[in-house]
C-alpha positions in Angstrom: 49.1 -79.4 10.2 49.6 -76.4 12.5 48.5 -76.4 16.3 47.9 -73.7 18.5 48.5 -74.5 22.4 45.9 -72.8 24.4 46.7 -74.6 27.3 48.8 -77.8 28.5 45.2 -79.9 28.2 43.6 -78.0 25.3 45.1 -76.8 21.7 43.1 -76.2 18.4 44.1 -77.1 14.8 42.4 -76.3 11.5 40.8 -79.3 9.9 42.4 -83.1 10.4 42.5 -85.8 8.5 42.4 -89.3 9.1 46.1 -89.9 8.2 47.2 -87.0 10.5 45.5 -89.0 13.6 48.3 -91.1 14.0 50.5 -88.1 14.4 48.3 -86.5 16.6 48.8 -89.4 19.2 52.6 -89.3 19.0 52.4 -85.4 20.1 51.0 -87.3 23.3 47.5 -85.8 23.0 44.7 -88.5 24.3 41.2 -87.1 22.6 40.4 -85.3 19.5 37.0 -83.2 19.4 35.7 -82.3 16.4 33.8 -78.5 16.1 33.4 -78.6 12.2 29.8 -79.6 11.5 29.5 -82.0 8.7 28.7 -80.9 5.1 30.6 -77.1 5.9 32.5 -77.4 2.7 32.4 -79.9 -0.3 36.2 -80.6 0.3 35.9 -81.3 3.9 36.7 -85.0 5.5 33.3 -86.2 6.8 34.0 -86.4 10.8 33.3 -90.3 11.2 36.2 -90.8 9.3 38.4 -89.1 12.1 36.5 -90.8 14.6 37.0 -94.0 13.1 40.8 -93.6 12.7 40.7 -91.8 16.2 38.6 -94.5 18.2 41.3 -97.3 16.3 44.7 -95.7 17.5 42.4 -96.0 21.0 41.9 -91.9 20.9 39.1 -90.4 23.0 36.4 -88.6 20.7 34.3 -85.8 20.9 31.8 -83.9 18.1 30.3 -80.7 19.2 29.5 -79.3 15.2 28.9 -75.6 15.6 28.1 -72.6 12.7 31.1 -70.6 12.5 29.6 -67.1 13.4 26.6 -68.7 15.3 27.9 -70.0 18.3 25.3 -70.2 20.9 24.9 -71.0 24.8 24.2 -74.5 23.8 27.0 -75.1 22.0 29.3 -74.0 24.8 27.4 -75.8 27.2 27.9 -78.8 25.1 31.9 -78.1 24.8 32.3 -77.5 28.8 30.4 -80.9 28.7 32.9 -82.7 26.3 35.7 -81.7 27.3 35.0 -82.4 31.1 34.6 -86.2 29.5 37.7 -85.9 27.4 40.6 -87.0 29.0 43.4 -84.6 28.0 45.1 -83.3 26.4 42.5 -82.3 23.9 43.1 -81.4 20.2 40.1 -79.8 18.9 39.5 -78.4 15.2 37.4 -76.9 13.0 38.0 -74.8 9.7 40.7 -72.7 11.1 40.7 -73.4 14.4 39.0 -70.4 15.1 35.9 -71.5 16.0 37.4 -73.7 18.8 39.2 -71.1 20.3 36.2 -69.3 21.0 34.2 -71.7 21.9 37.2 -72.6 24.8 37.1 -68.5 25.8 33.6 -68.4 26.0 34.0 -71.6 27.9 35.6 -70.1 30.9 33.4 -66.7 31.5 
């Protein structure tokens, strides 16, 4: 799994899975938000399974599912939201990791 350090509190990844949560907690990062809406792709891993495995290992959780391409002034208005409830640091993923990127840029104008 590769992550991308935006800031101390916030990096993006492309798409988790359950099994990598673990991991994720050992890198000292204390939520995961999810930006990958449900149903994207037929080989994705549905998100309330990294929720699940997340809330277990006693992660904070976020999902914010947005249309890559079609992100809107709602959806960043519902990421500012979550991640102001989050308590960091924050790894957030999508697809590519893209998507969450942007969404933290457009975040801050």
């Amino acid at each position: 799994m590769s992550i991308t350090e935006i800031t101390p509190d916030y990096s993006v990844s492309p798409q988790i899975l359950p099994e990598d949560v673990a991991g994720i907690a050992a890198q000292g990062f204390r939520s995961i938000m999810c930006n990958r809406p449900d149903g994207e792709s037929a080989d994705q891993t549905p998100v309330a399974a990294v929720e699940a495995e997340a809330k277990r290992l006693g992660l904070g959780f976020a999902y914010v599912p947005v249309v890559s391409g079609q992100i809107e002034a709602q959806n960043v208005a519902d990421f500012r939201a979550a991640l102001d409830r989050l308590d960091g640091p924050v790894l957030a993923y999508c697809r590519s990791g893209t998507r969450c990127q942007n969404l933290w840029m457009l975040s801050r104008r």
